[in-house]
DOTIMAR-832923 format. One record per residue (C-alpha): residue in one letter; x, y, z. Coordinates in steps of 0.1 Angstrom, whole numbers, plus 2048, in hexadecimal, padded with zeros to 3 digits. Example, Ala and Ser with C-alpha at 12.3 -4.5 7.8 and 13.67 -1.06 7.14 Angstrom:
% residues 2
REC resn  xx  yy  zz
REC    a 87B 7D3 84E
REC    s 889 7F5 847
//
This chain:
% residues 171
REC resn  xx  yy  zz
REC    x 801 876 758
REC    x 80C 86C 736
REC    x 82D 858 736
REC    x 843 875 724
REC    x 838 888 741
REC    x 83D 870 759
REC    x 861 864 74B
REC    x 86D 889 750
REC    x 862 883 779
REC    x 873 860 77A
REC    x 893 86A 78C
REC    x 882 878 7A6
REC    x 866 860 7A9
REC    x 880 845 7AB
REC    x 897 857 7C5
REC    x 877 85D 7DA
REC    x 873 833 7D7
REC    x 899 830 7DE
REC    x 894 847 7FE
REC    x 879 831 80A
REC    x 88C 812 800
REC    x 8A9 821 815
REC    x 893 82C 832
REC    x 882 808 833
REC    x 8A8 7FB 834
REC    x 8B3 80A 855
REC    x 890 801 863
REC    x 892 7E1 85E
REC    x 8B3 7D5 84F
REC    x 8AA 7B2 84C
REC    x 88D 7C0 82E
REC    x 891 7BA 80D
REC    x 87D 7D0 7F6
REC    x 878 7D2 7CD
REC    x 879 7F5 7BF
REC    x 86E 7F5 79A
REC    x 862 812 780
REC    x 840 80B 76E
REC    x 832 820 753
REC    x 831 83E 768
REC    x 834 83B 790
REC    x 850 829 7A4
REC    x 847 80D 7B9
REC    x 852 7FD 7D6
REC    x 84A 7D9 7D6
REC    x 84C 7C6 7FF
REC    x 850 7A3 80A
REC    x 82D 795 816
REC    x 834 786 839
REC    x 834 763 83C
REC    x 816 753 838
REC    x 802 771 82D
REC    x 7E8 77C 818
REC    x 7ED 79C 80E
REC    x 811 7B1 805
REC    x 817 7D5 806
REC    x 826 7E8 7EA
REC    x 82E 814 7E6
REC    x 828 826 7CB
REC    x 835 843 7C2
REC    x 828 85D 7A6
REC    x 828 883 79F
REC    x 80D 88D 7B8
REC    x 80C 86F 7D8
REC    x 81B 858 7EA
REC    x 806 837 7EB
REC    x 805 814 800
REC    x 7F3 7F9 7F1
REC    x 7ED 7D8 7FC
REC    x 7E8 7BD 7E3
REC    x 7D9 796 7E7
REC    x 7FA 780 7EA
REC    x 7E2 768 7D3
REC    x 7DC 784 7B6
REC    x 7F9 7A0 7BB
REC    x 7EA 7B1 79B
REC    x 7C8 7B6 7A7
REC    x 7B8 7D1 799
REC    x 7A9 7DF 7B4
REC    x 7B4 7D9 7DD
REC    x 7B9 7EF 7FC
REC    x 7CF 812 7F7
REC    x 7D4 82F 808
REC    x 7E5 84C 7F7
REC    x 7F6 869 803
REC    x 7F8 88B 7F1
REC    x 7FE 8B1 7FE
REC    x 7DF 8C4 7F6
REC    x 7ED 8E8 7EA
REC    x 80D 8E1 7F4
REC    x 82D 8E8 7E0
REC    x 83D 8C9 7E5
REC    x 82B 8A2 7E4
REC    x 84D 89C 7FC
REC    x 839 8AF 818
REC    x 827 88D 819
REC    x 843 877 81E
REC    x 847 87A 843
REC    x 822 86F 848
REC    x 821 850 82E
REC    x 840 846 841
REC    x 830 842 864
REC    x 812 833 853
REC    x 825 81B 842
REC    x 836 813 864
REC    x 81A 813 877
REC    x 808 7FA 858
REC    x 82B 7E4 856
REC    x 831 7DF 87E
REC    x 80E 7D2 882
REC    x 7F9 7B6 87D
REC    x 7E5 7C2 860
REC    x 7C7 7B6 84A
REC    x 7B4 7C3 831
REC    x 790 7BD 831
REC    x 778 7B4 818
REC    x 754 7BC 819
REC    x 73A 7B7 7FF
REC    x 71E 7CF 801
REC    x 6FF 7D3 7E7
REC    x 713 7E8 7D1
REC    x 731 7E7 7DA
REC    x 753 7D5 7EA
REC    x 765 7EB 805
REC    x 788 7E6 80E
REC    x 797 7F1 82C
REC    x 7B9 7EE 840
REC    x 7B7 7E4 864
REC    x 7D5 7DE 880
REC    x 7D8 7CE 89D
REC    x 7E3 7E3 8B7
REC    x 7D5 7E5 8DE
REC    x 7C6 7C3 8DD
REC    x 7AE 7CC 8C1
REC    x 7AB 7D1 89B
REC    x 7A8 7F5 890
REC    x 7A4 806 871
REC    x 7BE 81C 860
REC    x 7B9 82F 845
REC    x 7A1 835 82B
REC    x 788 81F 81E
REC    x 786 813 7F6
REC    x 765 80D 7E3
REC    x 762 7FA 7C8
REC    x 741 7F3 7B4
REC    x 734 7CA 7B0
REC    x 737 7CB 78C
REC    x 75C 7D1 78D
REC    x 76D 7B7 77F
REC    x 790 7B9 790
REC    x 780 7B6 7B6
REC    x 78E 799 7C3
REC    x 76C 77F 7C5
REC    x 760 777 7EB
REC    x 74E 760 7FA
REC    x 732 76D 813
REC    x 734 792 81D
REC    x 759 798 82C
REC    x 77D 78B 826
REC    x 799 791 836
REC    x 7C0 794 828
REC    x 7D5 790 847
REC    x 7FB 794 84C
REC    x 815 795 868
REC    x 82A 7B2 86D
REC    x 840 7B9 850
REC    x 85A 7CC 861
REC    x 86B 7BC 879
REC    x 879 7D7 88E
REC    x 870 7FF 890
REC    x 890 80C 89A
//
């Protein structure tokens, strides 16, 4: 969306940020999150755990909800781990709210990593949690070609991004 368009939507882009912002408050009241507007989506910007290597930020535009994660080394990676949420032929993008929020819980009370892999053609990206005594994956997965060059650079075939529970408390 061009940013006339966009800066027409920005009170309610940034009151749907300021509801999550509230909502991640009386989850965890101990959180301190960064809400910011840039060029044309709102955005939620988390505390990386300590000690981790990837952070969690929300994004929110005219048509989705989003959580990426970001490289606590690079935060302005081009291209990481997302998974976006959007109402197909709905009337209302806020019909997705209620299930971003219980993936970002589910995401933000785990142990989380994002893993790397380099293929022939591509990297992959994916979010995994650790939940029942093993690591499973949530959400979609992201493909980027080699030749891109805002993929984070890896050494053998697979990296992982780890991070501790965010959220401290789910209630």
């Amino acid at each position: 969306m061009s940013g006339g368009g966009s800066e027409k939507l920005r009170p309610q882009l940034e009151e749907r940020a300021a509801r999550t912002a509230r909502w991640l408050a009386s989850v965890d009241p101990g959180l301190t999150v960064t809400q910011r507007w840039l060029e044309n989506h709102s955005r939620i910007d988390l505390p990386p755990a300590p000690g981790a290597d990837v952070a969690y930020r929300m994004m929110f535009d005219a048509g989705a909800y989003t959580l990426f994660a970001t490289p606590v080394a690079d935060p302005e990676v081009g291209i990481f781990w997302h998974q976006t949420f959007e109402q197909m032929g709905a009337p209302s993008v806020e019909e997705a709210e209620p299930d971003f929020r219980e993936f970002v819980l589910d995401v933000l009370t785990h142990e989380s990593r994002i893993v790397q892999r380099r293929g022939m053609l591509f990297h992959s990206f994916a979010c995994e949690l650790h939940r029942d005594d093993e690591w499973q994956r949530v959400g979609g997965q992201i493909l980027v070609l080699r030749t891109s060059p805002r993929v984070p650079p890896i050494e053998g075939r697979e990296k992982h991004y780890a991070s501790a529970p965010v959220v401290q408390s789910a209630g």
